[in-house]
C-alpha positions in Angstrom: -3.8 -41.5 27.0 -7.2 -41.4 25.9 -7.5 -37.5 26.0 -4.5 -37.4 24.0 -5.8 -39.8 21.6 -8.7 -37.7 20.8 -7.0 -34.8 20.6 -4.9 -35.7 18.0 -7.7 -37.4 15.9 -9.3 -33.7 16.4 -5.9 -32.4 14.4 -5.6 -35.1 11.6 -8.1 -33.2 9.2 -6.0 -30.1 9.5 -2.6 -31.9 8.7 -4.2 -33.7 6.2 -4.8 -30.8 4.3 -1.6 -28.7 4.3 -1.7 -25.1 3.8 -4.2 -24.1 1.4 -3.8 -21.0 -1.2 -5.2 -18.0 -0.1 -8.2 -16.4 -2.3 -7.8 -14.6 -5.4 -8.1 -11.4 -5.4 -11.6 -9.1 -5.5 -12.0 -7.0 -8.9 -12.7 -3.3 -7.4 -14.2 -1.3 -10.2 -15.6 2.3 -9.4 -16.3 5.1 -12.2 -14.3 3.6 -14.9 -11.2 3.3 -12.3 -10.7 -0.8 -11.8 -8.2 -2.9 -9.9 -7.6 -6.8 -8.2 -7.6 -6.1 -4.6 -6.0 -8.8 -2.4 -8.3 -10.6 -0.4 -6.7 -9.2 2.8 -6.8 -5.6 1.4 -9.9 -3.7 1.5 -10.9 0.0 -0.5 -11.5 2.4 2.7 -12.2 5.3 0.7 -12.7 6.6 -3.1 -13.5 9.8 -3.6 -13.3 12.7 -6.8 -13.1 15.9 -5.5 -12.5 19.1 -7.6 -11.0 16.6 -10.4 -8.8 14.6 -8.1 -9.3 11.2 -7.9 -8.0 9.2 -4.7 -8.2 5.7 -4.2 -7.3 4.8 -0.5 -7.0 0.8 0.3 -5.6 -0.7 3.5 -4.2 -3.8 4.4 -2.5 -5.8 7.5 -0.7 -4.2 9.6 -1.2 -0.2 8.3 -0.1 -1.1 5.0 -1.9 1.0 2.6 -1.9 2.0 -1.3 -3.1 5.2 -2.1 -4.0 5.9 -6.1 -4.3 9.6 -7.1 -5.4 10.9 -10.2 -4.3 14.7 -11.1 -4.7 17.2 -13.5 -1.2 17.8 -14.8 -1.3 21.3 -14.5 -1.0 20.9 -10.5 1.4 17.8 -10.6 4.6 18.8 -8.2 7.6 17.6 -9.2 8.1 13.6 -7.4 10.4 15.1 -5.0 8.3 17.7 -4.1 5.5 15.8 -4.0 7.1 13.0 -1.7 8.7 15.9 0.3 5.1 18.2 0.9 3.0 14.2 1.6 5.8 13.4 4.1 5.1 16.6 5.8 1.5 16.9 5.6 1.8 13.2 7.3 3.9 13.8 10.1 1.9 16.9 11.0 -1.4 15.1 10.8 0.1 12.8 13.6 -2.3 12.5 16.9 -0.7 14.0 19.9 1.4 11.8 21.9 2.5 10.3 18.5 5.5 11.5 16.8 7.2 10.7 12.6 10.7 10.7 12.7 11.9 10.7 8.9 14.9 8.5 8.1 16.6 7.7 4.7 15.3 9.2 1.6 16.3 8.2 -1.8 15.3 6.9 -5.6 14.8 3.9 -6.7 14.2 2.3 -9.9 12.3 -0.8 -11.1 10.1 -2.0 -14.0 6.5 -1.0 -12.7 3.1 -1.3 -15.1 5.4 -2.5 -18.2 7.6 0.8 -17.9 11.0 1.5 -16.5 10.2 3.4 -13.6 11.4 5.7 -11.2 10.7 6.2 -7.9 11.2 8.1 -4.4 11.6 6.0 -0.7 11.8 7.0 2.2 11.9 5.2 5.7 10.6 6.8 8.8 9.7 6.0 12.7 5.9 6.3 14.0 6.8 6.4 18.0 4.4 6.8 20.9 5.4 6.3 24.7 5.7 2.5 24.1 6.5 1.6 20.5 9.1 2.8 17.8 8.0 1.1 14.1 10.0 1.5 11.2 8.2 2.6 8.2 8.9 2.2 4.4 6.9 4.4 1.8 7.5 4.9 -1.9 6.0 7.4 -4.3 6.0 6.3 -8.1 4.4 8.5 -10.6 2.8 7.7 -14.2 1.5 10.4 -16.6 -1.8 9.2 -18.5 -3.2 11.7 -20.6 -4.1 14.8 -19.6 -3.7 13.6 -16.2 -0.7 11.9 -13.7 -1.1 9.1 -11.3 0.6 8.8 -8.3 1.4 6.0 -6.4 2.2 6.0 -2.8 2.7 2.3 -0.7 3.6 2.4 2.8 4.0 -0.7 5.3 6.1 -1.2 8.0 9.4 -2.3 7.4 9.4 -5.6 8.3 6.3 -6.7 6.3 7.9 -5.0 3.0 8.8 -8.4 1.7 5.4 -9.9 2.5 3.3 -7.4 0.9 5.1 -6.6 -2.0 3.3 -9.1 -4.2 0.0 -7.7 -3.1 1.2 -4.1 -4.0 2.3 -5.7 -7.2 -0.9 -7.4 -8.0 -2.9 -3.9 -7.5 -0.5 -1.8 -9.0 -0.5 -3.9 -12.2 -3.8 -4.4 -13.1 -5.1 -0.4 -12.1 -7.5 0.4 -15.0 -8.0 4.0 -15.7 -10.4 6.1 -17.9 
């Protein structure tokens, strides 16, 4: 009884507190390019090469956003694009790790206080043990002189979770 007794008095401060908010998110700001960043989201890589512009951040659970910033003279077509990325992915796999491509498809949605269309596709990362279902999207916005793409990827079943965080970065890029 008297473990017991302490061990609950060792619990009361938690249930006394209920869940608590998680912290806002982080201001990123890098050569005039600025966004929030989740607080369990980090920027992995951000880089300018040749006068591309790619943002990379990742979260839980291989989630990631990826911002690029073209010249719209080299800007595919979204379908193209989505269709060439996918590709370039899949074959980029390490051996003993395969990417089976599911459903592809539009979608449309009010994104960055536009209408905005959209490619997603689902897809399976396998190895010996594990099949995960995948969900990525490609969303493109012209700005200028230049295009911004998009691309969010998580697997499928955290989709619902993470789509406020995706939303929070998405909303609040700041470009040059």
């Amino acid at each position: 009884m008297h473990k017991s007794a302490l061990f609950l008095c060792a619990l009361l401060p938690f249930w006394a507190c209920g869940p608590t908010a998680p912290p806002p998110p982080q201001p990123y700001t890098m050569q005039q390019f600025s966004m929030l960043v989740p607080h369990s989201w980090h920027v992995s890589d951000d880089s300018n090469d040749d006068g591309i512009r790619q943002v990379f951040v990742e979260g839980p659970n291989d989630s990631v956003l990826l911002m690029q910033l073209l010249p719209n003279d080299i800007v595919l077509p979204l379908t193209e694009y989505a269709v060439f990325y996918s590709g370039t992915f899949a074959e980029s796999a390490d051996p003993g790790i395969t990417v089976a491509a599911g459903e592809i498809g539009e979608f449309e949605r009010t994104m960055r206080g536009a209408f905005t269309k959209g490619i997603r596709e689902t897809f399976v990362i396998s190895d010996e043990e594990l099949n995960i279902d995948y969900v990525r999207e490609f969303t493109m916005f012209p700005h200028g002189e230049q295009t911004m793409i998009l691309i969010v990827q998580a697997r499928s079943i955290d989709e619902t979770r993470l789509s406020a965080d995706w939303n929070t970065m998405i909303e609040s890029i700041q470009l040059p």
